[in-house]
KEPADO-246932 format. One record per residue (C-alpha): residue in one letter; residue number from 1; x, y, z. Coordinates in Angstrom, 1 decimal. Each point is the difference from the previous one (the first is absolute). Layout:
! KEPADO-246932
<type: a&seq: NUM&x: X&y: Y&z: Z>
...
This chain:
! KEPADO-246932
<type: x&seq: 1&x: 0.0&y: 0.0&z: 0.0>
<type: x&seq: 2&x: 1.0&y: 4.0&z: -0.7>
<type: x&seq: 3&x: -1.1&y: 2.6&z: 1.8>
<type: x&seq: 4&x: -0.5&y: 3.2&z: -2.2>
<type: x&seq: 5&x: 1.7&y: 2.8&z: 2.1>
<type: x&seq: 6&x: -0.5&y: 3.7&z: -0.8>
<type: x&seq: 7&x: -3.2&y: -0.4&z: -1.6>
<type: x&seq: 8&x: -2.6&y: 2.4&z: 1.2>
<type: x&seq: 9&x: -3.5&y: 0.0&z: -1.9>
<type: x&seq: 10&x: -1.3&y: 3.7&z: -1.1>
<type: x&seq: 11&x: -3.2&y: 0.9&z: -1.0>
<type: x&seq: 12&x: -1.0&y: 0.8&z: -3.6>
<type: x&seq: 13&x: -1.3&y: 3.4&z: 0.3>
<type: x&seq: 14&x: 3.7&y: 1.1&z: 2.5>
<type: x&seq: 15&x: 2.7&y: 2.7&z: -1.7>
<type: x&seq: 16&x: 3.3&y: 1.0&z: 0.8>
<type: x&seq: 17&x: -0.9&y: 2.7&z: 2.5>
<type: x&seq: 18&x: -2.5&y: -1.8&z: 1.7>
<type: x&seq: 19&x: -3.7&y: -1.0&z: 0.1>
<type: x&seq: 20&x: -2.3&y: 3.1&z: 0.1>
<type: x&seq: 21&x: -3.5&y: -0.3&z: -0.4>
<type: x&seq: 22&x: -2.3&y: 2.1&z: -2.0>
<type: x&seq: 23&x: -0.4&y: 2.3&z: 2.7>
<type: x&seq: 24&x: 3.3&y: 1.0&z: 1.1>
<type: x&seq: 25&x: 1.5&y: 0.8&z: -3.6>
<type: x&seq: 26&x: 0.3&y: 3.6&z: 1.0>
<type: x&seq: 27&x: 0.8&y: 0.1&z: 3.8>
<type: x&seq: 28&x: 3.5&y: 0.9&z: -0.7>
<type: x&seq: 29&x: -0.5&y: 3.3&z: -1.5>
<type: x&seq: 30&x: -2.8&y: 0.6&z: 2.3>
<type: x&seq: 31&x: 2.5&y: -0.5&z: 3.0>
<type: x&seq: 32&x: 2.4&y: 1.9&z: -1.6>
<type: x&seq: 33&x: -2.6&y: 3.2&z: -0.8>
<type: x&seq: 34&x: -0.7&y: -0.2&z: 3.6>
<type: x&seq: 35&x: 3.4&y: 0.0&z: 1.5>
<type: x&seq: 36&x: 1.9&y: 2.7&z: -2.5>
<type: x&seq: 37&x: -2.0&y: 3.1&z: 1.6>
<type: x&seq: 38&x: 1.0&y: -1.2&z: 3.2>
<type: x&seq: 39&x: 3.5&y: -0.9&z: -0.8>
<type: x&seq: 40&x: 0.4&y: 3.6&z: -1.8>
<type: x&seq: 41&x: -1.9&y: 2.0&z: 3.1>
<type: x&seq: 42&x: 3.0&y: -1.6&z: 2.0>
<type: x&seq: 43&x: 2.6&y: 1.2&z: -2.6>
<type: x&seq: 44&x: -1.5&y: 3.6&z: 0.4>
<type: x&seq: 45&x: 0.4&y: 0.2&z: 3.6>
<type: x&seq: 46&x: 3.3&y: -1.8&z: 0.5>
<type: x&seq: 47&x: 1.3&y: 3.4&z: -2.5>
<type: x&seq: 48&x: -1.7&y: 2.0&z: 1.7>
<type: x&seq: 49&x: 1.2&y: -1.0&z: 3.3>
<type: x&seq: 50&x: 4.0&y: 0.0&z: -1.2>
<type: x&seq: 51&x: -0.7&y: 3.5&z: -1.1>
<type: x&seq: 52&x: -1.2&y: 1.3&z: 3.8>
<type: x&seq: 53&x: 2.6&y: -1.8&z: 1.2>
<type: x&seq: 54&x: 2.6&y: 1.4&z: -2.1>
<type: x&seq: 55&x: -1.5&y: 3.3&z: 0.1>
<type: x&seq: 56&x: 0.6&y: -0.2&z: 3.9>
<type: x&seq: 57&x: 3.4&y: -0.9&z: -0.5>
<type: x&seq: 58&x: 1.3&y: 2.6&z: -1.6>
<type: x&seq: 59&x: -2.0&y: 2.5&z: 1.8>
<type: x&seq: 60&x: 1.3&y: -1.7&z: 3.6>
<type: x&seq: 61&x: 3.7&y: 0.3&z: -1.7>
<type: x&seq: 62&x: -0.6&y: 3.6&z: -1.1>
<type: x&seq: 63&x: -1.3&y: 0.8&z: 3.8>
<type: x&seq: 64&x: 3.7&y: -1.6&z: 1.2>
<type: x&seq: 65&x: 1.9&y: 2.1&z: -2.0>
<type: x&seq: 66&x: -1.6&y: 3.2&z: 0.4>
<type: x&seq: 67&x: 0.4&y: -0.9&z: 3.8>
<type: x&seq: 68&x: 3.0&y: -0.7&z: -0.7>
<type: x&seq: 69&x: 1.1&y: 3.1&z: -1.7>
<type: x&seq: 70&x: -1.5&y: 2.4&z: 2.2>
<type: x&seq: 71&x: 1.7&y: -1.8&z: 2.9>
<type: x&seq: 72&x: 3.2&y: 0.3&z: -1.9>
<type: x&seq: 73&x: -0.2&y: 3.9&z: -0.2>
<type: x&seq: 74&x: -1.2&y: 0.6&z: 3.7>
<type: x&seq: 75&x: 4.1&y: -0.2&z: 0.4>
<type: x&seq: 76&x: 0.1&y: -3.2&z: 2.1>
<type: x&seq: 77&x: -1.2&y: 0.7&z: 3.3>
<type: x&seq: 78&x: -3.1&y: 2.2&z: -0.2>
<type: x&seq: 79&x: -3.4&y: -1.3&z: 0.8>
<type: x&seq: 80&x: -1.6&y: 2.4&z: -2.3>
<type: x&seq: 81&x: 0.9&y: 1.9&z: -3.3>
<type: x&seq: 82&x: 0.9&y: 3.3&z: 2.1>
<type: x&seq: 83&x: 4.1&y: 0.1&z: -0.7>
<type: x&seq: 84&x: -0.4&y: -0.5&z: -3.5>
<type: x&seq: 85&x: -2.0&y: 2.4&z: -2.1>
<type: x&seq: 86&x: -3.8&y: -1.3&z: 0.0>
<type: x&seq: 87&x: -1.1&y: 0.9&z: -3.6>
<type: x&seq: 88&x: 3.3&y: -1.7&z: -1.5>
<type: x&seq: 89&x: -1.2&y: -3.2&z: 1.9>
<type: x&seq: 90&x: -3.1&y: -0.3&z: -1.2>
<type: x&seq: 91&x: 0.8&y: 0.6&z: -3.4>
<type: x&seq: 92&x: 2.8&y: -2.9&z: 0.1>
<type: x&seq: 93&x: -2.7&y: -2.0&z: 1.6>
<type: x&seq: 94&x: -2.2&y: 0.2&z: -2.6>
<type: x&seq: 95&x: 2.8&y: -0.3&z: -2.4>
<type: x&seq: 96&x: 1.1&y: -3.2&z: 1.7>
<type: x&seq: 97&x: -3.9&y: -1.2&z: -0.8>
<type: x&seq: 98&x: 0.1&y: 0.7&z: -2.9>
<type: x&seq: 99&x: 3.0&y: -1.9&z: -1.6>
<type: x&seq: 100&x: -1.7&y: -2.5&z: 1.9>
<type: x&seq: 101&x: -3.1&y: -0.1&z: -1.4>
<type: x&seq: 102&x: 1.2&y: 1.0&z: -3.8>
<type: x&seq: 103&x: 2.3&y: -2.6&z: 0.0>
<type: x&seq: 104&x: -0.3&y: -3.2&z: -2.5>
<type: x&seq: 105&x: -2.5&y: -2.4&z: 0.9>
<type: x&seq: 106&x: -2.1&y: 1.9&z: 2.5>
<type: x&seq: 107&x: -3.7&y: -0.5&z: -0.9>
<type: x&seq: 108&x: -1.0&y: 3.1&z: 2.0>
<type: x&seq: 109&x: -0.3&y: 3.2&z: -1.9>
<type: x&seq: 110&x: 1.4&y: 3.2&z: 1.2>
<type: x&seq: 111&x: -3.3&y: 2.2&z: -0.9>
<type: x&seq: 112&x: -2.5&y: -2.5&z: 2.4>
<type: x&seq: 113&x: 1.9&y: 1.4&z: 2.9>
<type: x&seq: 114&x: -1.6&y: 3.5&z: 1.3>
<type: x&seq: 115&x: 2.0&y: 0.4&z: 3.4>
<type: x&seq: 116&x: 3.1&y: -1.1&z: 2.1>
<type: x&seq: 117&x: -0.5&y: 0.2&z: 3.6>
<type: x&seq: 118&x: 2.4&y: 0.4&z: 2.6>
C-alpha cells in the first residue's frame, strides 16, 4: 500500500486569493473607503502637532537668548539693566530675538509677534 502525502482536495468554484462569496466581492474597497479618511485626519494632526511644537522651540530658544543677551550687557553683577544704558538693552534684546526667530528653519513668522515683554 501507498499513502498519497501532500494531497489536499479544493473545491471547484476556490481561486488563488481565496474563496469569497457573492457578497463579499467588494469589502476590500469598502474597508479601505472607510479607513483612508481616518488614516488622513491622523496625518493632519500629527503635522500640525510638529509645527506647535516646533513653533515653541524656537520661540523658548529665542526667550534664552534674549535672556541671555540682556544678562550679558547688565555688566556681570547687576540684578537689573541700571549700569548699562536701558534703551541700548532692549534694542540688543530684541535684536537677539530676532536673529532667532529669522533664522533658517524657524516656522514662526516675525510679523505674528505684536509685543515682547519684559
Amino acid at each position: 500500500m501507498t499513502a498519497r502525502l501532500g494531497r489536499a482536495r479544493r473545491s471547484p468554484r476556490s481561486d488563488a486569493a481565496g474563496e469569497r462569496g457573492a457578497g463579499e466581492r467588494g469589502a476590500g474597497i469598502v474597508e479601505f473607503a472607510l479607513v483612508l479618511p481616518v488614516f488622513l485626519l491622523l496625518l493632519l494632526i500629527m503635522g500640525r502637532v510638529r509645527a506647535g511644537v516646533s513653533q515653541r522651540l524656537t520661540l523658548t530658544h529665542a526667550t534664552c537668548e534674549g535672556a541671555r543677551t540682556g544678562s550679558a550687557l547688565a555688566k556681570g553683577g547687576a540684578t537689573n539693566c541700571v549700569l548699562a544704558d536701558p534703551a541700548g538693552v532692549d534694542q540688543q534684546v530684541i535684536a537677539a530675538l530676532q536673529r532667532i526667530i529669522k533664522s533658517p528653519g524657524s516656522d514662526v513668522v516675525l510679523d505674528d509677534i505684536d509685543e515682547v515683554r519684559q
